[in-house]
N, C-alpha and C positions, 0 to 999 in steps of 0.2 A: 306434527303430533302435539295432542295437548300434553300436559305436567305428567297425569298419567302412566298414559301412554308409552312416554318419554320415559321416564323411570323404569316402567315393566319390561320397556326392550331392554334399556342399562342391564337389567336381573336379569333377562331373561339370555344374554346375549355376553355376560360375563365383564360386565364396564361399569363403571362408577359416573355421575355425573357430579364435577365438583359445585361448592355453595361456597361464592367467594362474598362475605360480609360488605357492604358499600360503608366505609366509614367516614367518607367525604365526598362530596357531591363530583367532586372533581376526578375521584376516581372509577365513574361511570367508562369513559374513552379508554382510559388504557387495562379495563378489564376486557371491555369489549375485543380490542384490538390483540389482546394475547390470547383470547378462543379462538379469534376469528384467525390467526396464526396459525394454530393448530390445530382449525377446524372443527372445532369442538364442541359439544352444546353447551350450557352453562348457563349455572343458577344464580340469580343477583340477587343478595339477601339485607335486607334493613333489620337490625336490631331492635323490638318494640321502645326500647329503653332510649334510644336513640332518635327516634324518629323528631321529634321536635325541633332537633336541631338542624336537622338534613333541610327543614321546609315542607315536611306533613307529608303524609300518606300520598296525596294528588298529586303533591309537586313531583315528589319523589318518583312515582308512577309515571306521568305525562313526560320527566324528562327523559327518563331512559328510554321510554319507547321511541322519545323525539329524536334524542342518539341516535339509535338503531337504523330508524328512517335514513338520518344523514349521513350515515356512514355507510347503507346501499349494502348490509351484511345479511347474508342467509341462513347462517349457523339457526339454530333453537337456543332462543335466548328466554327463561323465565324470569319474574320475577314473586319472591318470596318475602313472607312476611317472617321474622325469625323471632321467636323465645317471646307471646305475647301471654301475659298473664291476664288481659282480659277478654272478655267474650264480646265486651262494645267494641275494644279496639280493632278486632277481628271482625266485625260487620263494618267498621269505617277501611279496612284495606280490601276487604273484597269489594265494596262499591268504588273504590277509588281505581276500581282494575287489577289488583296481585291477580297473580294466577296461581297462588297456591298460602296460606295462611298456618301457622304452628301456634295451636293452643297450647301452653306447658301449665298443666295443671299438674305435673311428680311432685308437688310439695305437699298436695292435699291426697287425702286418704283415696282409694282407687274407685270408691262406687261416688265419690263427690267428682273426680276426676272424669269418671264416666258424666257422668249429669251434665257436667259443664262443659264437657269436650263436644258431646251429643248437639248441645245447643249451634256451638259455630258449624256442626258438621251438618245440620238442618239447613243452615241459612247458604252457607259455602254452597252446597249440591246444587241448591238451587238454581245457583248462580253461575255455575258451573266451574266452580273453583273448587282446585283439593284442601285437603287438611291433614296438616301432618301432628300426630300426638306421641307425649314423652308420657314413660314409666320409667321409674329410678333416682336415680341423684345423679347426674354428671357431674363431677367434682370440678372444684376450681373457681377462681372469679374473672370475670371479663363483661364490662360494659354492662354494670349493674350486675350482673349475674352471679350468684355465689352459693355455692352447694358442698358435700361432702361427697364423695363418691359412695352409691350405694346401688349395688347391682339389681337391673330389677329382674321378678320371677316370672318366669315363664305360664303361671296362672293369670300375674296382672296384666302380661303381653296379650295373652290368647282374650281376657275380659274387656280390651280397651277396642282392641282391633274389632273383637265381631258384636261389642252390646253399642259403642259408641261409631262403628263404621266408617273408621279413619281411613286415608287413601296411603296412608305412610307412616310407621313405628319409628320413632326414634328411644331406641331400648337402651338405657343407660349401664354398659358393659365393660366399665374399667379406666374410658376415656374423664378428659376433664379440660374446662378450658381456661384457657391459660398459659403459660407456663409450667412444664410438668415439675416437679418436686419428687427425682426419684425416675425409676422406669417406669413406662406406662404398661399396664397388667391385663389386658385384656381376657376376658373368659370366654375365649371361644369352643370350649363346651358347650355352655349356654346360648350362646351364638348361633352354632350349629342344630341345634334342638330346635328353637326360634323360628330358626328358617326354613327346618322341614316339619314343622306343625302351622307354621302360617302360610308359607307360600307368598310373603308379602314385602314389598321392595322397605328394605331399612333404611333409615339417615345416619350415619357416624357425626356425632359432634364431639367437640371438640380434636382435628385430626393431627394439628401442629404438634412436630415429636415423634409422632408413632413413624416406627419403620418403615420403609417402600415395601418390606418383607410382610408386615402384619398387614399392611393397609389391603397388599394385595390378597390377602387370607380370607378377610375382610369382606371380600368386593364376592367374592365367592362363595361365602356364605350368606349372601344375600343383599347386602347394603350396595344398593343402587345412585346413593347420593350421601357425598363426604364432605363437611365443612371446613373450610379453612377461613381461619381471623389472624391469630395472633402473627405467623409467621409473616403474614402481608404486612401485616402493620411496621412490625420489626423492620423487616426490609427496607420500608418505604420512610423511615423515622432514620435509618442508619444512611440512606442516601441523602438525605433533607438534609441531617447532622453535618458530613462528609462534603454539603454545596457550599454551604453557609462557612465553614473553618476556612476551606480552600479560595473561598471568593469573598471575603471581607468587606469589599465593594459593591457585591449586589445591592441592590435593591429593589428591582425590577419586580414584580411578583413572576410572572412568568421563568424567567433567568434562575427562579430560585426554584421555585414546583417542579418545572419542566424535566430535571434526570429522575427525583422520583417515583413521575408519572412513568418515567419511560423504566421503571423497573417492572416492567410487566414480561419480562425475562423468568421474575421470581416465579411468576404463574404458569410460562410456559415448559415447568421443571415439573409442573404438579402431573 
């Protein structure tokens, strides 16, 4: 199935596809390997903010696919372009191969928002890539990111989805990323309204925090694909912490990475 595809059956069929963040090149293998565990499909996502560091768009693209190859796995594996504020950046990862791109124009007003989201969604189609678009504010900071929480309206949802012809909403409803400060508040009133005026698979971001209870609230009213960053990270910084106190002596780089990598446990709880 392509991106799609993939997401409409998730809606259609009562399942979420998670978007696990790539924050280091190194943890392409053991994302792979905790889907391919639980047989799962699963969204491989680069932060725009990020990417520089990872070794660019191409790199980032040819090696996960090179992964995928060598590891001889069948799952549906995409990859995703996450939170780009530009329109060039977004024609450099669809040529480089994503198979799915996220304009987040929520900071600018909703008809500049359309204009600009339209553009990547011209060039994306063409290409045969999706495009996933934000309305709202998801609160919180993470990896450059940093917003106020501000719900967005079920006017600018129905404006972005049908004037800019986005393949995926990501409706800013309470979530935030980060660290929550507090309980996470989600409106699934609004939610629910959402999803039976559009009929159209949602992204949840920011998902670290929310309940197994909401998330699956969530997945039911629509949202076919739920991001997780922070809690990976956590995980993966508290076993590295945890190798290094206990083993004084490493040095190895391998001897020191190697139990973080293998926290791909943390994923297969998702």
């Amino acid at each position: 199935m392509n991106y799609n595809e993939l997401l409409n059956n998730a809606r259609d069929n009562g399942y979420a596809i998670p978007q696990i963040n790539l924050n280091e090149i190194t943890w392409i293998e053991p994302i792979i390997n905790a889907a391919n565990k639980m047989n799962s499909p699963i969204i491989i996502a680069t932060s725009d903010n990020l990417i520089d560091l990872l070794g660019g768009y191409e790199f980032v693209c040819q090696t996960i696919r090179s992964k995928i190859c060598a590891m001889k796995v069948d799952i549906p594996i995409k990859i995703h372009l996450d939170h780009s504020t530009s329109t060039e950046n977004c024609v450099k990862a669809i040529d480089a191969g994503y198979d799915s791109v996220m304009f987040d124009g929520s900071k600018l007003d909703i008809i500049e928002n359309v204009k600009e989201t339209s553009k990547v969604v011209a060039y994306a189609h063409k290409n045969k890539v999706s495009v996933e678009g934000e309305v709202g504010g998801v609160g919180g900071k993470e990896d450059g990111i940093e917003d106020t929480i501000k719900y967005a309206s079920i006017d600018d949802c129905i404006t972005i989805t049908k004037k800019a012809n986005i393949d995926v909403l990501a409706p800013a409803l309470g979530s935030a990323h980060g660290e929550y400060k507090g309980k996470p508040n989600l409106n699934f009133e609004l939610m629910e309204q959402i999803n039976n005026t559009l009929h159209q698979p949602l992204a949840l971001h920011g998902a670290t925090g929310i309940s197994d209870t909401d998330l699956k609230h969530a997945i039911q009213l629509g949202h076919s694909k739920i991001n997780f960053n922070t809690e990976i990270k956590k995980a993966w910084a508290s076993t590295l912490r945890t190798t290094l106190e206990e083993n004084p002596s490493f040095y190895e780089p391998q001897k020191i990475i190697k139990p973080a990598k293998m926290q791909s446990k943390m994923l297969q709880s998702i």
